[in-house]
C-alpha positions in Angstrom: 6.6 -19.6 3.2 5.5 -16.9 5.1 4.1 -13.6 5.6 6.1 -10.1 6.1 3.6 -7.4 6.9 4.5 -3.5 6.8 1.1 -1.6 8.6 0.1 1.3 9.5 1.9 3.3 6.8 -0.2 6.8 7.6 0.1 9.5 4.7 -1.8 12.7 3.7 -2.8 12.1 -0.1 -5.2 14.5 -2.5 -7.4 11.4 -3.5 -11.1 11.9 -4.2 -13.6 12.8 -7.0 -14.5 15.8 -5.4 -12.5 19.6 -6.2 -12.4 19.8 -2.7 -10.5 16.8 -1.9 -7.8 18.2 -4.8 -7.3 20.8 -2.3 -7.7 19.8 0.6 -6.7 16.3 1.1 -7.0 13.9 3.9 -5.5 11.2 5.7 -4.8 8.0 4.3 -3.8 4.5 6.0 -1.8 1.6 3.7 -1.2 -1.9 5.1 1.2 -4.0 2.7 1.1 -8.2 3.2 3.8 -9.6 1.7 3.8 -14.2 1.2 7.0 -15.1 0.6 9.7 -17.7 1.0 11.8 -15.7 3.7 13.9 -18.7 4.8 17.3 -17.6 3.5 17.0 -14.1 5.3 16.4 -16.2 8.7 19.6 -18.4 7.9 21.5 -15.4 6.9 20.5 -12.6 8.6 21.0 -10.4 5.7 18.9 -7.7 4.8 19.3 -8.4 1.0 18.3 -11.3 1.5 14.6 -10.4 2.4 12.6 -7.5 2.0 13.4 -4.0 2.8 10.4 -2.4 4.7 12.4 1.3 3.6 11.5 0.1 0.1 7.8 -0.8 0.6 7.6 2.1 2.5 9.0 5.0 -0.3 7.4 2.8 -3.0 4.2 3.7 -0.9 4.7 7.2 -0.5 5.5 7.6 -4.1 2.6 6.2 -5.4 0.1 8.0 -2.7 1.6 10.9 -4.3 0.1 10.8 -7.3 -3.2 12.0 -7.5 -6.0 9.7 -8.6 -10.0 10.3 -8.2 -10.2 6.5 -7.0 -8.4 4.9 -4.3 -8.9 1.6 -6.4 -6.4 3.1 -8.9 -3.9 4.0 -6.6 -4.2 0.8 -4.6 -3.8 -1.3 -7.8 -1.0 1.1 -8.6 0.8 0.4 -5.4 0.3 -3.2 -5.6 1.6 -3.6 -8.8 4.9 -1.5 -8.5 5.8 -3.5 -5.3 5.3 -6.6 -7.3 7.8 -5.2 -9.8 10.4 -3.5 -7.1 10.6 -5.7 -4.2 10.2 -9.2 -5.2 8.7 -11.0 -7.9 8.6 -14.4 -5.9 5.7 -13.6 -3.6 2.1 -12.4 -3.6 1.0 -9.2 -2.6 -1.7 -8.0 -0.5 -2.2 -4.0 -0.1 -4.9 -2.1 1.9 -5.9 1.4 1.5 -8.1 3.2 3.9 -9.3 6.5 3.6 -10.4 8.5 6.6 -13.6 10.4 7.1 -15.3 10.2 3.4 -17.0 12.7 2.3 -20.0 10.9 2.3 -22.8 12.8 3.7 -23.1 11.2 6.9 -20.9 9.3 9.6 -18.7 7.5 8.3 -15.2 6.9 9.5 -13.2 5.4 6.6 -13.4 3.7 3.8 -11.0 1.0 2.6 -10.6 -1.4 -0.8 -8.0 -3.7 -1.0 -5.7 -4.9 -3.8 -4.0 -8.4 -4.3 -1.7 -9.7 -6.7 -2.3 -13.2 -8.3 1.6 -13.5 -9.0 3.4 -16.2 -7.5 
């Protein structure tokens, strides 16, 4: 077992429960954690045999495409359609930050987190 990680994913997304942010948008930052059994890939040396950080990355994209009022729906979203895509025989971890808030005062980002209880 171990842990394949795909960070930093940076995207500009229309997220928020404010008109403004429909319009506007802002920048957004996914981290994807993936725990699985990645022995084979190590033996082999074969991409298929492991998974493809292209395929986290446009399943990512897709999904911060779509525009929710909650970044808890699109993280959930984005965790479950990895779980379905990439590889059912792991568990899933997904971060999604958003920058500057609108929150009336300083804040930098925000962030929730999504993780799958598959195994």
């Amino acid at each position: 077992m171990g842990q394949i990680a795909v960070e930093g994913i940076k995207l500009y997304a229309y997220h928020g429960c404010l008109e403004e942010e429909a319009r506007i948008g802002g920048h957004y930052r996914v981290d994807v954690y993936i725990d699985t059994d990645y022995t084979e890939a190590a033996l082999t040396d074969k991409l298929g045999d492991t998974v493809d950080y292209v395929q986290v990355y446009e399943i990512v994209k897709a999904e911060m495409a779509i525009r929710s009022k909650l970044i808890e729906d699109v993280v959930r979203r984005i965790g479950n359609a990895l779980a379905e895509n990439v590889t059912k025989k792991a568990k899933y971890k997904v971060k999604l930050t958003k920058y500057n808030p609108p929150v009336n005062g300083p804040v930098g980002q925000c962030s929730v987190t999504w993780e799958s209880r598959r195994e």
